[in-house]
C-alpha positions in Angstrom: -174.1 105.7 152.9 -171.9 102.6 153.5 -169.5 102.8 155.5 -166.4 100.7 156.5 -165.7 101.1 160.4 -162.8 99.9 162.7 -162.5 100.3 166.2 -159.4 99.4 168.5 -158.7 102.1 170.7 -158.8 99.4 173.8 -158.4 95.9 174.6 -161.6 95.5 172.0 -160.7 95.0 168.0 -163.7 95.6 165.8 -164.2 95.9 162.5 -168.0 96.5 161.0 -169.9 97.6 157.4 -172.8 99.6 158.4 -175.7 101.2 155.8 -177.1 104.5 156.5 -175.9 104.0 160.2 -177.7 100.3 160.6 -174.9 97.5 160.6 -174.7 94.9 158.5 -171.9 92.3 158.9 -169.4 93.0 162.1 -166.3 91.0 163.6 -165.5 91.0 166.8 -163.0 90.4 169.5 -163.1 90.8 172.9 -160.3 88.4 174.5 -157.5 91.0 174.3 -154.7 93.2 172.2 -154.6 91.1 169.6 -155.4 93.9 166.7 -152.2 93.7 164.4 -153.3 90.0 163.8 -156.7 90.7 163.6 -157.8 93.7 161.8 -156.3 92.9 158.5 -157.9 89.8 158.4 -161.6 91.3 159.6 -160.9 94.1 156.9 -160.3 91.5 153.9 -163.3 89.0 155.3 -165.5 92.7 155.5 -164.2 93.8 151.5 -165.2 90.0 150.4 -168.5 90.8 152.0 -169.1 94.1 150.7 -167.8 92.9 146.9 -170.2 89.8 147.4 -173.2 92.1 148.3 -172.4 94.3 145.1 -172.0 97.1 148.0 -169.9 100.2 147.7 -167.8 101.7 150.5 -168.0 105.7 150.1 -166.5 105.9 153.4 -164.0 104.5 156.5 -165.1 106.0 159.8 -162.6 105.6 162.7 -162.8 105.8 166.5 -159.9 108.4 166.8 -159.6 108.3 170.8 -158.8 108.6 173.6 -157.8 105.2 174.4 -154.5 102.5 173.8 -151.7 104.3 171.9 -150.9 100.8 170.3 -154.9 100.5 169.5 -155.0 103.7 167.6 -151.9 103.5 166.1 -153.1 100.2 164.2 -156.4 101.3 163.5 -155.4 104.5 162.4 -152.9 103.1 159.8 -155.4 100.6 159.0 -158.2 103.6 157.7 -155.7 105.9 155.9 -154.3 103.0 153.7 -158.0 102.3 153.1 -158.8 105.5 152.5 -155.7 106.4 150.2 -157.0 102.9 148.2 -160.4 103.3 147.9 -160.2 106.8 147.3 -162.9 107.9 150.0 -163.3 110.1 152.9 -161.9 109.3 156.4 -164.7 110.1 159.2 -162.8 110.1 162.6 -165.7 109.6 165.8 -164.3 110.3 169.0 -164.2 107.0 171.1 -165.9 108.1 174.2 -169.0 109.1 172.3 -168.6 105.6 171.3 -169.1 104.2 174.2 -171.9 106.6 175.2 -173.8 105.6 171.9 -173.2 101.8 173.2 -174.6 102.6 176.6 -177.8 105.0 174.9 -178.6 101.4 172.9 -178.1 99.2 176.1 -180.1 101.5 179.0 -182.7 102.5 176.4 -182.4 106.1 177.5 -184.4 108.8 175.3 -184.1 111.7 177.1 -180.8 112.2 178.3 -182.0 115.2 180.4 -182.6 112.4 183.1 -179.9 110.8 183.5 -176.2 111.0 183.1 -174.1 109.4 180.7 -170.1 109.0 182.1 -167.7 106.8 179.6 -164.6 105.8 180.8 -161.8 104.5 179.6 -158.7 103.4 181.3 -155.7 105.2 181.6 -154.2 103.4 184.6 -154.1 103.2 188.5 -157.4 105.4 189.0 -157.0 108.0 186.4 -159.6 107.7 182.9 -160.5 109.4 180.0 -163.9 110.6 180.5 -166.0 112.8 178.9 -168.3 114.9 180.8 -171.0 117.9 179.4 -168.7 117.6 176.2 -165.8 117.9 177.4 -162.5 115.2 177.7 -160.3 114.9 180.1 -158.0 112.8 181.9 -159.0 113.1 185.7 -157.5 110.7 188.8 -160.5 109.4 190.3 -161.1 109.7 193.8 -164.6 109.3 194.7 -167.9 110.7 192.6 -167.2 114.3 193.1 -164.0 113.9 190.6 -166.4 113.4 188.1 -169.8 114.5 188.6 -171.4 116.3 191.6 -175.0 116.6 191.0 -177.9 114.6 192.2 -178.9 113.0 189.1 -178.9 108.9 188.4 -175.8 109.0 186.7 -174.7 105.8 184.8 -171.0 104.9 184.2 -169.8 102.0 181.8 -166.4 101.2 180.3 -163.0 99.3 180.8 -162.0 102.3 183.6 -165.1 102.4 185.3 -165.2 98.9 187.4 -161.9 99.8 189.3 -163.9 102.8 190.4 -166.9 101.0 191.3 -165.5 99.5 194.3 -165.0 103.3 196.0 -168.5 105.0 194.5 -170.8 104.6 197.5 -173.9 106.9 196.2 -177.0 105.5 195.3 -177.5 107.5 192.0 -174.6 106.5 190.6 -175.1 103.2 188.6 -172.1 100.8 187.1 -173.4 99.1 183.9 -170.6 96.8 183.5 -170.1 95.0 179.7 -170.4 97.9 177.8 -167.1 98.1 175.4 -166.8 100.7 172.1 -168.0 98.7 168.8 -167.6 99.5 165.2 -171.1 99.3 164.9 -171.9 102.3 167.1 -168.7 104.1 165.0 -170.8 103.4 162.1 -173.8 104.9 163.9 -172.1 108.0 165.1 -170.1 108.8 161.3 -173.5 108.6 159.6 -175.2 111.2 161.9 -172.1 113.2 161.5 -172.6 112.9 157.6 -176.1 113.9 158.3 -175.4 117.2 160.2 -177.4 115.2 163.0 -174.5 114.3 165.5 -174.2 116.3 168.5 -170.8 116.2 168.4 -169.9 120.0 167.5 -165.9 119.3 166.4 -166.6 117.3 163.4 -164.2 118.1 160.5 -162.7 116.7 156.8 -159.4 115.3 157.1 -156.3 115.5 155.5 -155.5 111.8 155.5 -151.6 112.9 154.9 -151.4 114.7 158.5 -154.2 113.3 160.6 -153.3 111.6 163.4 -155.6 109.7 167.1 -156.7 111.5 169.1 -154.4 110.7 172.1 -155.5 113.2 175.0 -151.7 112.6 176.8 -148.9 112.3 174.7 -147.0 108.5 174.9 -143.8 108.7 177.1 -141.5 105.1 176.9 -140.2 104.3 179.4 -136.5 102.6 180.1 -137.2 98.7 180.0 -136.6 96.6 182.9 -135.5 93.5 180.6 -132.0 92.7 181.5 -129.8 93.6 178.0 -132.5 96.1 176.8 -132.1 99.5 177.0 
């Protein structure tokens, strides 16, 4: 199956075309929120590619979230105006599954009965998205026990987890810093959905007209501080 994948539900903007869950052309951008500008112009240089290659895109897979409300606002646009063109599916991965596929790649873990996988994802001052036995949540981080309290190593990765590296004292618990969501591991995850071999037990079609991110907390503005705005 080919699949077109975005992902920009943090600082990260990706955009990848991956075959039967192997990429094969990705852009990338790590320097910041730059995805308005960006995407579109990933998405047209991925389409040239895919029309040059004589390749078919059946699919658009998403990472739906947790994550930036901005991020996910844009990428989520993004996929249902593909979608609605191309006249394909939309495949929606959840994000922190993402980052635990990205981690799975990076640690070469097989058996994850040793060792514990903890994404997280920044939610500000010392509160993430996490996802722990299968479950999300938002939690305020305080020291390991907010998270995890058994004896196993446990490895945690992602743009919230080197704030709480510098108060995790325990030995098993290891900070593998670089590790940021891809499209390519979206592409990964919405293939073994497609597959019935995901363990992700939520997976569902989509009705493109009512779908919306996965946002965990709803988005509250706030009154801006710019003298003359209100």
């Amino acid at each position: 199956m080919t699949i077109l994948c975005i992902e920009t539900s943090t600082s990260v903007c990706s955009a990848a075309i991956c075959k039967d869950g192997a990429p094969i052309k990705q852009c990338i951008c790590l320097e910041g929120s730059n995805h308005a500008r960006l995407l579109p112009r990933y998405i047209e240089e991925l389409l040239s590619f895919a029309r040059e290659q004589t390749l078919s895109i059946e699919a658009v897979a998403l990472s739906e979230g947790p994550g930036s409300y901005t991020g996910l606002r844009i990428g989520t646009s993004t996929a249902k105006g593909l979608c609605y063109g191309l006249n394909v599916p939309l495949l929606p991965v959840p994000t922190l599954e993402v980052l635990c596929e990205a981690a799975r790649e990076r640690l070469a873990i097989r058996d994850e009965r040793l060792a514990i996988l903890i994404p997280m994802i920044d939610a500000r001052r010392m509160e993430v998205y996490t996802m722990i036995d299968g479950e999300t949540k938002a939690v305020v981080v305080e020291n390991e026990e907010s998270l995890y309290a058994g004896d196993e190593d446990v490895y945690y990765f992602g743009d919230g987890a080197e704030k709480c590296s510098r108060i995790f004292t325990k030995s098993n618990w290891h900070y593998v810093p670089g590790i940021v969501p891809e499209a390519k591991y979206v592409g990964a995850l919405a293939e073994q959905i497609t597959n019935h071999q995901s363990p992700i037990t939520n997976a569902k079609s989509v009705d493109l007209a009512y779908y919306e991110p996965f946002y965990l907390k709803e988005f509250i503005a706030a009154q801006s501080h710019v003298k003359g705005l209100k």
